[in-house]
N, C-alpha and C positions, 0 to 999 in steps of 0.2 A: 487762277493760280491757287488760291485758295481749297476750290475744291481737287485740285492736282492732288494738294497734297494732304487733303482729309482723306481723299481715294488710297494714299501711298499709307498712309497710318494705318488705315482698316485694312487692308492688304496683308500689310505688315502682322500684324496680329492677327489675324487670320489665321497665316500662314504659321505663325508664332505655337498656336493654338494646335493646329495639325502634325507638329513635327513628331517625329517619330521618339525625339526623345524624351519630349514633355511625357508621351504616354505611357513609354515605358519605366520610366521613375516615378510615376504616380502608382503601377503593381509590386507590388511586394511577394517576392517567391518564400510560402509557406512551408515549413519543413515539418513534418510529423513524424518521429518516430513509436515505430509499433513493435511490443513487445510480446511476443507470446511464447507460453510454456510447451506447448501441443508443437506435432508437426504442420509441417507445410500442407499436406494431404486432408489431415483434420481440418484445418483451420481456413480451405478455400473455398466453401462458401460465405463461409463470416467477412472473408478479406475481397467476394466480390460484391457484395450486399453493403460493406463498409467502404468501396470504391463509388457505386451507385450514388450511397446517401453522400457524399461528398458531392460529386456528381450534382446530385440537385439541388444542393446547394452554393454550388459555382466555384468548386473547387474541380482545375481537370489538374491531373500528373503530368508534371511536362511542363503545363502552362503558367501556372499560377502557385503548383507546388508539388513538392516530391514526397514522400514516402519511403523513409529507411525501414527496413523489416530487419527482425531479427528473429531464431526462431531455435529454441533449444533441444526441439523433439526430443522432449522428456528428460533431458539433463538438466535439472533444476540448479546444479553448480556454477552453471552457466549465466545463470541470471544476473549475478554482480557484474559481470565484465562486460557483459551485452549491455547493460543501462549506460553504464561508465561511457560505453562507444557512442551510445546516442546521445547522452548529455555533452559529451568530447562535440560532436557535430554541429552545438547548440541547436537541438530540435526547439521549436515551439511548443509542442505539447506532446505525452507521453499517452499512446494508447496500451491498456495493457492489459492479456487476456490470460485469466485465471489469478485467483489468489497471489501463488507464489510471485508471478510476473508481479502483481499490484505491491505485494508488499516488499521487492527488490525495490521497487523503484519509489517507495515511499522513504527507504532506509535512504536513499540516493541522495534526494531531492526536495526542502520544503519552497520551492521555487518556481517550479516547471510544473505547469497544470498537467492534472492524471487524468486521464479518463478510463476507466476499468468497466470490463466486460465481463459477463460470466465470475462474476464473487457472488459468492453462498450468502456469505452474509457480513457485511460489510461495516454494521455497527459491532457485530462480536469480533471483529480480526483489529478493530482499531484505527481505520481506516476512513470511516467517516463521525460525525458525531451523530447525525440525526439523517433518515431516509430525506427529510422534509429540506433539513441544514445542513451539507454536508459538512460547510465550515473546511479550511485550512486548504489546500491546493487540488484536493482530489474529489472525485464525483465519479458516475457512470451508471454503468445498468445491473441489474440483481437477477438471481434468480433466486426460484423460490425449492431447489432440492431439499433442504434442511424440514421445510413443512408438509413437502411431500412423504417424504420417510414416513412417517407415521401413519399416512393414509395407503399407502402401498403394504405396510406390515397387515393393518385391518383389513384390505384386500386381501391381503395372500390368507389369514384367518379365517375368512368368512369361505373362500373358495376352497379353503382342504383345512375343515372343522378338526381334525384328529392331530394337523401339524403341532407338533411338539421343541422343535430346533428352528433356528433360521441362521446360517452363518452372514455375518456384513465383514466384506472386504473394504478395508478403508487405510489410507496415510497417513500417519500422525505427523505428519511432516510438510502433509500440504495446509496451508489455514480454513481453505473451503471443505475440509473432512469429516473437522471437527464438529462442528454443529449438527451435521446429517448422524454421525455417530454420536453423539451424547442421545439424539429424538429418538434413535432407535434402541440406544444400550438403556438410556435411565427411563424415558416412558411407557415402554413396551417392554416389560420383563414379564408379565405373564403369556 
């Protein structure tokens, strides 16, 4: 009898153990919202290379978590209301590609972790405090255009000795401009 009902216990739990529901209360569906300045066109292979790294990291779409996009192609007016929608959604974290994107959604949020892509330079916009610390909700990845400028000027110098002008087209309006346009306007005046 005894073992009946040790049999019926382990069973029990067993079974306990297998059900569909235990399993699915144990995942949690991930919501990330992605903000970018660029169009859709621009920005597809960043968004399938950032589908990927999700990917192997055992996040699928669908399964485990979704991905709200938003995407301004080039209206940067845009960017307060589009964060507003993905904070409205309560995403988990803010992916956000270019300055202007980063720094909408810093104005938004000291709450919802950032992660930015493609910022110039991310201690001069205010945005993080240290490469090393980012400190306070935001972090991500950098580029380095700002220190290039300078080395592209000395190229174009050395490859046409006689040049005398070089026009730089840039936006005072976007935060990742500025830096490229000071290395170019205040170091390279001769």
């Amino acid at each position: 009898m005894r073992k009946k009902i040790a049999r019926l216990i382990l069973c029990s739990v067993f079974l306990m153990l297998c059900s569909p529901t235990v399993s699915l209360a144990a995942e949690k569906m991930t919501k990330v919202g992605y903000l970018s300045a660029v169009s859709v066109s621009a920005d597809s292979s960043r968004v399938a290379a950032f589908r990927q790294g999700l990917r192997d990291l055992g996040y699928v779409e669908g399964k485990n978590m979704t991905i709200e996009y938003r995407y301004t192609e080039g209206k940067l007016d845009q960017l307060p209301g589009f964060v507003g929608e993905l904070i409205g959604l309560k995403v988990d974290v803010l992916v956000t590609i270019a300055s202007n994107a980063t720094l909408a959604a810093k104005n938004a949020t000291g709450t919802i972790p950032i992660v930015f892509l493609g910022v110039t330079d991310p201690i001069g916009a205010g945005f993080v405090d240290s490469l090393a610390r980012p400190g306070r909700n935001i972090t991500g990845f950098t580029n380095v255009a700002a220190v290039l400028v300078g080395k592209r000027l000395e190229l174009l110098k050395e490859t046409l000795p006689k040049l005398s002008r070089v026009a730089v087209l840039w936006n005072p309006q976007n935060p990742g401009s500025v830096p490229q346009w000071e290395e170019a306007s205040c170091r390279h005046k001769n």
